[in-house]
Structures are given as structure tokens and as C-alpha cells.
C-alpha positions in Angstrom: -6.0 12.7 -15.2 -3.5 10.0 -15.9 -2.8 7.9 -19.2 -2.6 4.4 -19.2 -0.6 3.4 -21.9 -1.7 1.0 -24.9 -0.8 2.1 -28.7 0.6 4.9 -27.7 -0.5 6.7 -30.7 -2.8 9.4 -28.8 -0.9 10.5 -25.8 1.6 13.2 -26.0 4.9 11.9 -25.1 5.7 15.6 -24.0 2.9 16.9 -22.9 0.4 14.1 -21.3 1.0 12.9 -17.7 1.2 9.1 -18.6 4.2 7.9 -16.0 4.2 6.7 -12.7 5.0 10.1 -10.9 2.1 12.1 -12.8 4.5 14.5 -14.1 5.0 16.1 -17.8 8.3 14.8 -19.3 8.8 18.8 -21.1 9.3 19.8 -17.8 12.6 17.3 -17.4 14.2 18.0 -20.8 17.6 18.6 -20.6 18.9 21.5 -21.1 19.9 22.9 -24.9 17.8 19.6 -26.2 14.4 20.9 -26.4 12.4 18.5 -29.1 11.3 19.9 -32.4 7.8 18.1 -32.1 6.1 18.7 -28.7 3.0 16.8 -30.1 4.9 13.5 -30.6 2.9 10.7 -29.4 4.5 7.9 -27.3 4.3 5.5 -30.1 7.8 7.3 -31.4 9.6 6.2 -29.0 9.0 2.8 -29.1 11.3 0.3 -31.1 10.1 -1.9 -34.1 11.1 -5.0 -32.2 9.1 -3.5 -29.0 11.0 -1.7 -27.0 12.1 2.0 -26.1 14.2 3.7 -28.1 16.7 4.3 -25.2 19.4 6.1 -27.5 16.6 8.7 -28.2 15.2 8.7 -24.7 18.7 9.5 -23.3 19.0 12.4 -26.0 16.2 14.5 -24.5 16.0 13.7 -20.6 18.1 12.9 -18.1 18.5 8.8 -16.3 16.3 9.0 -13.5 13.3 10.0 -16.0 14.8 7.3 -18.6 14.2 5.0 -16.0 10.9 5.8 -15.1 9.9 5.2 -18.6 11.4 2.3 -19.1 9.5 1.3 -16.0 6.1 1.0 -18.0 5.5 -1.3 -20.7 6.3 -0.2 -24.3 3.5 0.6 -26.4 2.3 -2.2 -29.0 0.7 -1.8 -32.1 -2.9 -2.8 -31.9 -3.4 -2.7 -28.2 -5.9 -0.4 -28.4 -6.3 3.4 -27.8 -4.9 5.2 -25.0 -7.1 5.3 -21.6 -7.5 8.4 -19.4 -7.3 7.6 -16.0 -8.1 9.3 -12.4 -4.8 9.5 -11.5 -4.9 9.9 -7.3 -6.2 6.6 -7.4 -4.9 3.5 -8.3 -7.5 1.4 -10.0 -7.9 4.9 -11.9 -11.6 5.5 -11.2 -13.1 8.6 -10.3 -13.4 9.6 -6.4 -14.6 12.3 -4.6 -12.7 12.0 -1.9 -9.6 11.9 -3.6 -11.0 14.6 -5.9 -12.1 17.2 -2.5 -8.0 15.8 -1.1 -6.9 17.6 -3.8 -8.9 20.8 -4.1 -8.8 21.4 -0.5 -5.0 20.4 0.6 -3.2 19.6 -2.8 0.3 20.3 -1.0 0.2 18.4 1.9 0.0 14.2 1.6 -3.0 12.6 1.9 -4.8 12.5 5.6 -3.7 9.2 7.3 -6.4 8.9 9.7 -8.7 5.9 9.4 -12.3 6.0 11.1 -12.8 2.5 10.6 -9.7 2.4 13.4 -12.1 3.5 15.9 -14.7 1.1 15.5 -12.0 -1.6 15.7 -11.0 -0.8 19.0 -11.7 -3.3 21.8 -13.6 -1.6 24.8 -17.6 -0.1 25.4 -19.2 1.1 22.4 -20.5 4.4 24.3 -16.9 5.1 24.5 -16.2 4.4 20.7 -19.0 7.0 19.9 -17.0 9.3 21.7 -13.7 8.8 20.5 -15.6 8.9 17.0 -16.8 12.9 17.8 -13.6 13.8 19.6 -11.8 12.5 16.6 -14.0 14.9 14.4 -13.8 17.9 16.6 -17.5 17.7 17.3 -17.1 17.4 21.4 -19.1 20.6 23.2 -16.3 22.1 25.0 -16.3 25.3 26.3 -14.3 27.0 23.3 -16.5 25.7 21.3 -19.6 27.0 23.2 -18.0 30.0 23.1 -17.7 30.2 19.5 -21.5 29.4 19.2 -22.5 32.2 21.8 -23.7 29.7 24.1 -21.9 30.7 26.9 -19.4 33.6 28.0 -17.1 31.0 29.8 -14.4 29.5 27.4 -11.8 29.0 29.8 -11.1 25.3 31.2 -13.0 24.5 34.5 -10.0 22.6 36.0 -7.3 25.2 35.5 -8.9 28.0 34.2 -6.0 29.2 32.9 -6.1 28.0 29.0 -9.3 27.8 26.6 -11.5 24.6 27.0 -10.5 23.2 23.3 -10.7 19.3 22.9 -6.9 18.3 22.9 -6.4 20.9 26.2 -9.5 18.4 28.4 -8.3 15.4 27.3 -4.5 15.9 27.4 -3.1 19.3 27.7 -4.6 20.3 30.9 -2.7 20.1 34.1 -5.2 17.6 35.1 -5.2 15.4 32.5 -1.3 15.6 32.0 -0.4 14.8 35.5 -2.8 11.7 34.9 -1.1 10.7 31.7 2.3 10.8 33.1 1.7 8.1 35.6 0.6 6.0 33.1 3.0 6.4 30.1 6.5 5.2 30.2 9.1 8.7 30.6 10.5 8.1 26.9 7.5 8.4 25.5 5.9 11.5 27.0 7.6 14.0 24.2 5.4 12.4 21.0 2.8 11.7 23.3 2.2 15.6 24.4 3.3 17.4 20.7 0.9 15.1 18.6 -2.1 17.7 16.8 -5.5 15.8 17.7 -6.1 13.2 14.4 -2.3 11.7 14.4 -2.7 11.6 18.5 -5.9 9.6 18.6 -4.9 7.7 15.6 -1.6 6.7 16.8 -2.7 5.8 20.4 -5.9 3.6 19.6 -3.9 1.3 17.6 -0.8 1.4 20.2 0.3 -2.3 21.2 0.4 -1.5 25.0 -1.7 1.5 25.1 -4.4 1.0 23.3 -7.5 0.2 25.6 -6.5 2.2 28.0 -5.7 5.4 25.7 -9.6 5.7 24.8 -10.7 4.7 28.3 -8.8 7.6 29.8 -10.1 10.0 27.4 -13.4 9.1 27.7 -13.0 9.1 31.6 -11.3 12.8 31.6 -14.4 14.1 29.4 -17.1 12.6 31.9 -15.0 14.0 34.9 -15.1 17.5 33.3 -18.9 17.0 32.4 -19.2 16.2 36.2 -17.5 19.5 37.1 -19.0 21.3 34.5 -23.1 20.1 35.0 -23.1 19.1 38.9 -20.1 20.3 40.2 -18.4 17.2 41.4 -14.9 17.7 42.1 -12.4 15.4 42.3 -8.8 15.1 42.5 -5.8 14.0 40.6 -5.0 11.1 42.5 -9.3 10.3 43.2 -8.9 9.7 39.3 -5.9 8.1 38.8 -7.5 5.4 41.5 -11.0 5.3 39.7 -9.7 5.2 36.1 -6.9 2.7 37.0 -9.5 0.4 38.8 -11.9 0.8 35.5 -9.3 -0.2 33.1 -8.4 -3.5 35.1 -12.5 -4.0 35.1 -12.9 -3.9 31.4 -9.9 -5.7 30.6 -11.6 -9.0 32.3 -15.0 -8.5 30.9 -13.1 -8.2 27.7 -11.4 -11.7 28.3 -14.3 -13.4 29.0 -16.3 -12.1 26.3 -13.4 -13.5 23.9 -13.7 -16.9 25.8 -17.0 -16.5 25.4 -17.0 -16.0 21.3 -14.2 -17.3 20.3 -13.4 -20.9 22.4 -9.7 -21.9 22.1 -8.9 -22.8 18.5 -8.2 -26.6 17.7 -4.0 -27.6 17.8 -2.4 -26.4 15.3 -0.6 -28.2 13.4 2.5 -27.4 10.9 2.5 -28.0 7.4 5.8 -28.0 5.0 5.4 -25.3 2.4 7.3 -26.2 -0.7 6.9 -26.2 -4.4 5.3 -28.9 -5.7 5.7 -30.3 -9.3 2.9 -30.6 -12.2 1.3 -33.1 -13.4 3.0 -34.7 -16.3 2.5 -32.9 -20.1 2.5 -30.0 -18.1 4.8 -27.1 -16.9 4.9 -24.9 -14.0 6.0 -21.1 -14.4 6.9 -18.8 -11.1 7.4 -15.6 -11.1 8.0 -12.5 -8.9 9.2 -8.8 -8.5 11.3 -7.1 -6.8 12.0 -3.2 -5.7 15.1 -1.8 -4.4 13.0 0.6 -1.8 16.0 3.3 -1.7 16.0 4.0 -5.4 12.8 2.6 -6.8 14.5 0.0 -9.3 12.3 -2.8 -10.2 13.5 -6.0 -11.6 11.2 -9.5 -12.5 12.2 -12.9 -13.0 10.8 -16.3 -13.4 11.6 -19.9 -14.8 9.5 -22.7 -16.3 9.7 -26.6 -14.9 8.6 -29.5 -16.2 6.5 -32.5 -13.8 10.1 -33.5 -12.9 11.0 -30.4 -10.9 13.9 -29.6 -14.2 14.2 -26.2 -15.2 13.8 -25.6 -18.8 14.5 -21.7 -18.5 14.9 -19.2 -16.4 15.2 -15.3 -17.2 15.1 -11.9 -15.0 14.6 -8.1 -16.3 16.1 -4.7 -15.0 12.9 -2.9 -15.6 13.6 0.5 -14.6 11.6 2.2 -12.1 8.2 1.1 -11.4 5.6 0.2 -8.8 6.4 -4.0 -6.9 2.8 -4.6 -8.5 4.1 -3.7 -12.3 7.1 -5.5 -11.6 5.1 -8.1 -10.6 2.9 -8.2 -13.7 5.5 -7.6 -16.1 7.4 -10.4 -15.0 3.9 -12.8 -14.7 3.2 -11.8 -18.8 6.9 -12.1 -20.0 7.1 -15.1 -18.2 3.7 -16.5 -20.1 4.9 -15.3 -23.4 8.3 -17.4 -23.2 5.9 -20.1 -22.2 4.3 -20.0 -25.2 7.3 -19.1 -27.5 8.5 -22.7 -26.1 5.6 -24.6 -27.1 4.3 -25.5 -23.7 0.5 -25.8 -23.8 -0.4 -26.6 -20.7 0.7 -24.2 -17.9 0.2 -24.0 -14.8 1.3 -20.7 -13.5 1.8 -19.3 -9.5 2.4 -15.9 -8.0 3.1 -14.9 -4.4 1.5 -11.8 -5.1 -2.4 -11.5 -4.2 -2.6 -8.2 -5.6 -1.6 -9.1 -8.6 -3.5 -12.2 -9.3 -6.5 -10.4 -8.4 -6.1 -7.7 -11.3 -5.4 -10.5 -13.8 -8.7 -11.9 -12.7 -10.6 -9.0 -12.4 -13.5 -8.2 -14.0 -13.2 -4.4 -15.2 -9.5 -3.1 -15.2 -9.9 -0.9 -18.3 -9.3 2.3 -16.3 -7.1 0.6 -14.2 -3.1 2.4 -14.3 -1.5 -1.8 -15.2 -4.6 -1.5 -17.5 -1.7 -2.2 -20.8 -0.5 -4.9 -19.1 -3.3 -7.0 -18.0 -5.2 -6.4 -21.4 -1.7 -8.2 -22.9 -2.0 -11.1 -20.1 -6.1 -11.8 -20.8 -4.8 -12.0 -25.1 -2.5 -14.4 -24.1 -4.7 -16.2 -21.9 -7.7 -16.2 -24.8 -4.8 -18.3 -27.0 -5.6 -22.3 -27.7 -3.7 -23.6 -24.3 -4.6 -24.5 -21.6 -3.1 -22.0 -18.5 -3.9 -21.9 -14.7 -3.3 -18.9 -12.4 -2.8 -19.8 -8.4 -1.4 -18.3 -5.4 1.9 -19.5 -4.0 3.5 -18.7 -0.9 6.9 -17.0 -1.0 8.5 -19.9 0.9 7.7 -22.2 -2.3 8.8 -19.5 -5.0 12.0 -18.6 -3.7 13.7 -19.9 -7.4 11.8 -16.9 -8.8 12.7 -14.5 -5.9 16.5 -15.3 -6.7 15.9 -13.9 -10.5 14.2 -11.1 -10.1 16.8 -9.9 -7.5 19.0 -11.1 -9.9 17.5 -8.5 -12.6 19.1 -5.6 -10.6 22.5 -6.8 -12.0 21.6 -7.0 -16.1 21.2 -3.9 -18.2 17.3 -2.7 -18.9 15.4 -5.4 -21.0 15.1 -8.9 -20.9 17.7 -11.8 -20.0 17.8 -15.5 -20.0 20.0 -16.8 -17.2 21.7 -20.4 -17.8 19.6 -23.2 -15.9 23.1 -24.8 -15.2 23.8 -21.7 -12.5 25.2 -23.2 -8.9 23.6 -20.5 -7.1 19.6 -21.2 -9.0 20.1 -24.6 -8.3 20.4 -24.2 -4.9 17.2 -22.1 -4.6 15.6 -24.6 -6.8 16.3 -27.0 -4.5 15.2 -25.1 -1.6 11.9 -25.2 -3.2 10.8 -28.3 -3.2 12.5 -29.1 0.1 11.0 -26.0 1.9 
């Protein structure tokens, strides 16, 4: 279970897992500085003025965990209580497969294969069903016959040298492998052949070059051996090579044609100039965005506010620690709306060039969400007597707000206004509204 954090006034600051990582901060206390009070919630560390105490955090743990909670937003009196959260997942409801992940292989990260990969994959559905069984270890080979006592015979029927297991039929064998070697490029045959079976079919059916022909092979080396196996037709190496090769350039063109077929040649394209475009007049536009260094994990926002004449009336960025790119995001979409506000502005017109994030702020139920602080602070300020519109933006039209959230990484932790007279946010301002 995870905290999200509100008040702050019912989670242990010591003893809860409320930060990004999941971890308990008592286990990152410094040295000779263990606290007095291990029950302290993390309402006393916050500031009167709304902020972390960071003279106190820095007493008791060391930077990189300073940073991490300076990462999440301070808690505010009044927010609300404190929400428990599932913590493997991110909208912080309950799952069962992240719940059996973790009971079963808590160590290891999370299983990367994706079955809906299979059923994506462009070629005959009888082969998809068998890529679908191969991929779940459920293909009757002899080792597995063997293990059910349906046969004595667990050896392979092409080399009889090694066990009949699934990866051995359809790559291992000395069959199979002399077949894959005339059709892989040399530098590749080294991953190719030391892949366990998941990662190699995963990898392979979503392959630029091999793709198609990946499956049809393996599906092709199973029917051969089911051949041997039930009517004891043998072929050789090369007989396959020729057959397979032959069915691979066969499908490829009923592929094509089906595609023709269902999808006709789209209409010209033609190209439209993204750019920033102004409001209309009374009101303002804010932009924002986030930004994550992705070798240390530190987040910064930023944003600025312009009038229906495309002139900035402020700009600001924030060093926010370490955090996710999506609470970066949000932080720097409510700060942003709160200095809207603060100025007067009533009618506001705000973009984002992050989907994720605009689709949390419009979200129906985010109360067990991990952001869920942060957007229950954006919908208060939204329920305010002003009038305030949330859109998308592409990133070629919010490049001003880029600029100052990359420009956080340079300011101490908190909140900056940067001078609306800077050469180098004109330029990007600019660059905005000319595309």
C-alpha cells in the first residue's frame, strides 16, 4: 500500500511508504540523527507558508531522499485525509495481477511480455493461435508427453540427440538452427539463439524486418515435426528452406492486397503550420510543461501567461526535486493556474502538451489515484468564479514553456518568476507563434 498525500496529518512521516520509490524514510536516516518521534505525521514537516521544511529534512536524511520529498507536493491544511493507495499500480487501484506479480516473483521486474502482441501480428490467424500456445508453453512436444506419461519417447525426432522441449523444435534443433541462419543477418544470430522463450517470441513478432516471417517459420518448423512425428514425412533442410521461403513471399502478397483491399490509398496529405495561437481578447492563455533529467530523475516545471496580443505577462519555472514527468507536469499546470488567479485573470484558457495529464485533470474518479493531492487542488481551483479552459497543444506550439521548465533545473528547489524581458524567452516566444 502506498499514501497519497493530502493533510498530511495521518501518515507517518517515518514509518508509512508515501514517496515515489515506496520505501520507508527510517530506513534512510542518517546516521547518529535518529528522530525522537517516529509517529510524526507528514504535516510536521511542512512550512506555515506551504512548503517543506528543508532545514529539518536535511537534518535527518541524506539529499537524494530530500529530493525525493521535495518531489511531491507539500501537504495543505484542509485538503482532506490521507488516501491509501495500491501502490504497484499507478492509478492506485487494486489488481490482481499486480497483486499475484508480487507474491509469486517480488524480486524480479515485472514480466514484459504482451499477449495482445500476438494478435497484432500480420499473417494467418491459425498461425497466431499457435504462436499464442507456444508462447504459453502449452505446445505437445515430446518432453512434455513425457512428463504426462503419454509416451516413453522424449527425445527430438530430428536429431534425437536433445529433449523435444518447445524452444529446442522451433529454434535450438540442428534443423531449425541451420534454417534460421540462412535467414537472419550473421550479427544477429548471438541474441537471436540465447533469448529464453517469452523475451524470444516477444522480441521477434514485433521485429521491423523479421516480423512476419519469425512466426511463419515457427509455425512451419512445428507442422514439419508434426509431419515426422504423425505420418513420417521426412524432409530436408534445404526441401524447407525452399518451401518456407516460397510461403513467406506468398503471404506477403495476399497481405498487400488485403491492405489495398481495406484500406484504399489515403487522400493527399497536406501540411499544416503548428504554432501558438493567441486568445481571444479579455482573455489569457497559460502553457505549461515538465521536464525530467532521465540520468538523475530531477524534475523541473515552468510556464507563462499571455495576453490576446501574444505579450507575456509572466513567466516562472520550479526545481521540483525528484519526481515522475507526469507530476512535474501537474505541478507546473496548478502553479501555473494559481499565479493566474493571484493576477486577476478570469478568463483563462489553459494548454498542455501532455495527454496523460489532461486526462487525470479530467477524470472522473482519481481519489485513489498516486497525483490524487494534486489534481483534487487543480478541480478547487477550477470550482472558483472564472472562467478556465483545458486543451491539448502540441509541443511544436509550447516550446516558450518547454524553455522554463528546462530552465527550472538551474534555480534552487521552490518556485521562481523569470523576467519576461529575457533575450533567450523571447526568442522561444517567438518561435511559437511562427512555428
Amino acid at each position: 500500500m502506498r499514501m497519497s498525500i493530502k493533510d498530511g496529518c495521518t501518515t507517518s512521516f517515518w514509518l508509512d511508504r508515501w514517496v515515489d520509490s515506496g520505501e520507508i524514510l527510517i530506513d534512510h536516516v542518517c546516521e547518529g540523527n535518529t528522530p525522537t518521534n517516529l509517529q510524526a505525521p507528514v504535516a510536521d514537516f511542512a512550512t506555515a507558508e506551504g512548503g517543506w521544511d528543508t532545514n529539518l529534512l536535511r537534518l535527518y536524511l541524506p539529499e537524494s531522499v530530500v529530493l525525493q520529498v521535495q518531489g511531491i507536493q507539500p501537504p495543505r491544511t484542509g485538503a482532506g485525509e490521507d488516501v491509501a493507495t495500491w501502490g504497484p499500480e499507478t492509478n492506485g487501484k487494486f489488481r490482481v495481477r499486480s497483486a499475484y506479480d508480487l507474491a509469486t516473483n517480488h524480486d524480479s521486474p515485472r514480466r514484459t511480455f504482451e499477449w495482445k502482441d500476438i494478435w497484432k501480428w500480420e499473417g494467418p490467424a491459425r498461425a497466431q493461435h499457435f504462436l499464442w500456445l507456444a508462447a504459453r508453453e502449452r505446445l505437445m512436444t515430446n518432453a512434455e508427453r513425457g512428463r504426462r506419461h503419454l509416451t516413453d519417447q522424449i527425445m527430438c525426432p530430428h536429431c534425437f540427440s536433445h529433449p523435444e522441449t518447445i524452444l529446442h523444435v522451433l529454434r535450438d534443433c540442428q534443423f531449425a538452427r541451420l534454417t534460421w541462419m540462412r535467414l537472419l543477418q550473421p550479427s544477429d544470430y548471438q541474441q537471436f539463439f540465447g533469448l529464453p522463450l517469452q523475451e524470444w517470441i516477444a522480441r521477434y513478432l514485433k521485429h521491423d524486418h523479421y516480423s512476419l516471417m519469425f512466426g511463419l517459420v515457427c509455425w512451419s518448423l512445428w507442422r514439419t515435426r508434426n509431419d515426422r512425428v504423425f505420418a513420417n514425412k521426412v524432409i530436408t533442410v534445404e526441401g524447407f528452406f525452399q518451401r518456407v521461403h516460397a510461403w513467406i513471399t506468398v503471404v506477403r502478397i495476399a497481405l498487400d492486397k488485403d491492405r489495398k483491399t481495406h484500406y484504399p490509398d489515403p487522400p493527399t496529405r497536406t501540411e499544416e503550420l503548428i504554432a501558438w495561437t493567441p486568445p481571444p481578447p479579455e482573455w489569457v492563455t497559460l502553457n505549461s510543461d515538465g521536464s525530467v533529467l532521465p540520468e538523475t530523475g530531477l524534475a523541473a516545471a515552468g510556464g507563462l501567461i499571455r495576453d490576446h496580443l501574444g505579450r507575456c505577462m509572466a513567466a516562472f519555472a520550479m526545481n521540483l526535486g525528484i519526481c515522475s514527468i507526469t507530476r512535474a507536469e501537474l505541478r507546473g499546470a496548478v502553479e501555473g493556474l494559481q499565479l493566474a488567479w493571484d493576477m486577476g485573470y478570469r478568463h483563462v484558457r489553459m494548454e498542455l502538451d501532455s495527454r496523460c495529464a489532461i486526462q487525470l485533470i479530467q477524470g472522473e474518479d482519481t481519489s485513489d489515484h498516486q497525483h490524487a493531492a494534486i489534481i483534487d487542488r487543480f478541480h478547487e481551483l477550477l470550482r472558483r468564479d472564472w472562467d478556465v479552459t483545458v486543451s491539448h497543444i502540441y509541443r511544436e506550439g509550447n516550446k516558450s514553456a518547454d524553455f522554463l521548465a528546462s530552465r527550472g533545473h538551474q534555480f534552487d528547489v521552490g518556485f521562481h518568476f523569470v523576467p519576461v524581458t529575457d533575450p533567450a524567452l523571447w526568442f522561444y516566444l517567438l518561435y511559437d507563434i511562427e512555428g
